[in-house]
DOTORDO-801674 format. One record per residue (C-alpha): x, y, z. Coordinates in steps of 0.2 Angstrom, whole numbers, padded with zeros to 4 digits, always signed. Example, Ala and Ser with C-alpha at 12.3 -4.5 7.8 and 13.67 -1.06 7.14 Angstrom:
# DOTORDO-801674
+-------+-------+-------+
:     u :     v :     w :
+-------+-------+-------+
: +0062 : -0022 : +0039 :
: +0068 : -0005 : +0036 :
+-------+-------+-------+
# end
This chain:
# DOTORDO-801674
+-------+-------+-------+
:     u :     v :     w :
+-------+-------+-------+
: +0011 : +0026 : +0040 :
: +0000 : +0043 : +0041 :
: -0014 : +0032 : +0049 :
: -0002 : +0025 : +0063 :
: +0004 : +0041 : +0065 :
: -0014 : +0049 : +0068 :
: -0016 : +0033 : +0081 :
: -0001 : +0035 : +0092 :
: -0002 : +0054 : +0091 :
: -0021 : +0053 : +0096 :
: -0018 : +0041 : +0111 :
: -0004 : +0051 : +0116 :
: -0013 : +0067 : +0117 :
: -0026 : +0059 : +0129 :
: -0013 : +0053 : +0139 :
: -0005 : +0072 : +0142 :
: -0023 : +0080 : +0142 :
: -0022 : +0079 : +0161 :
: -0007 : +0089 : +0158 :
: -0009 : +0103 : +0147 :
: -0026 : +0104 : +0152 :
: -0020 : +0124 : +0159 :
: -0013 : +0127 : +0145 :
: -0029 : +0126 : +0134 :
: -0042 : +0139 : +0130 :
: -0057 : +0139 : +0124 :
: -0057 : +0121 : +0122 :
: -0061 : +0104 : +0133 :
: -0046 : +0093 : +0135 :
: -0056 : +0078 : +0127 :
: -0066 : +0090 : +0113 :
: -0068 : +0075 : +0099 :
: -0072 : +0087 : +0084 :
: -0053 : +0096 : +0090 :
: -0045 : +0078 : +0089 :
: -0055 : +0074 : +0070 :
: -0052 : +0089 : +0064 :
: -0033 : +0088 : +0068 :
: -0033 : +0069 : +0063 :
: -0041 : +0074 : +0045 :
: -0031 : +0088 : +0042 :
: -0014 : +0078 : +0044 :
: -0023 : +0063 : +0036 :
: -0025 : +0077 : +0021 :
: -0008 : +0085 : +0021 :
: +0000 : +0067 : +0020 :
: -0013 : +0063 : +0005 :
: -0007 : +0077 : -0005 :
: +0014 : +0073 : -0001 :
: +0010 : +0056 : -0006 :
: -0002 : +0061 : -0022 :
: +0003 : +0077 : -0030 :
: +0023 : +0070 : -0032 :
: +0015 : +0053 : -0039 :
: +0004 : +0062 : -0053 :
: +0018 : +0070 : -0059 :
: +0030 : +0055 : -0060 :
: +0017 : +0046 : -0070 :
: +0016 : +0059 : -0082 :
: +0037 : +0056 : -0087 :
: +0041 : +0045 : -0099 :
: +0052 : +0030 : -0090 :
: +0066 : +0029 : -0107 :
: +0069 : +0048 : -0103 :
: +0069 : +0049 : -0085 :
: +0081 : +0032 : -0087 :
: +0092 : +0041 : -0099 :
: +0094 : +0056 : -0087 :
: +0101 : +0045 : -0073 :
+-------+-------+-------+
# end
């Protein structure tokens, strides 16, 4: 879902380049290291939602998280 994500946020982002093209400083409207960099860091942040919850559910024992519901 992340990777879809990273897609349709990438393509929308060119699509409104021409748009907030004033609004930007420093930067090209089409620079590609902003758009990996961006891409990676949300790719990352959606790694570790996904990851540090699961790591933890596997270390509880299912009879006694069973037996708390």
């Amino acid at each position: 879902m992340a990777l879809v994500g990273v897609g349709v946020g990438i393509a929308g982002a060119l699509v409104l380049t021409r748009f907030l093209s004033s609004l930007l400083y420093g930067v090209s409207p089409h620079d590609p290291m902003t758009f990996v960099g961006v891409a990676v860091l949300l790719l990352t942040v959606a790694l570790a939602a996904c990851w540090i919850p699961a790591r933890k559910a596997m270390h509880v024992d299912p009879m006694v998280a069973l037996r708390y519901e």
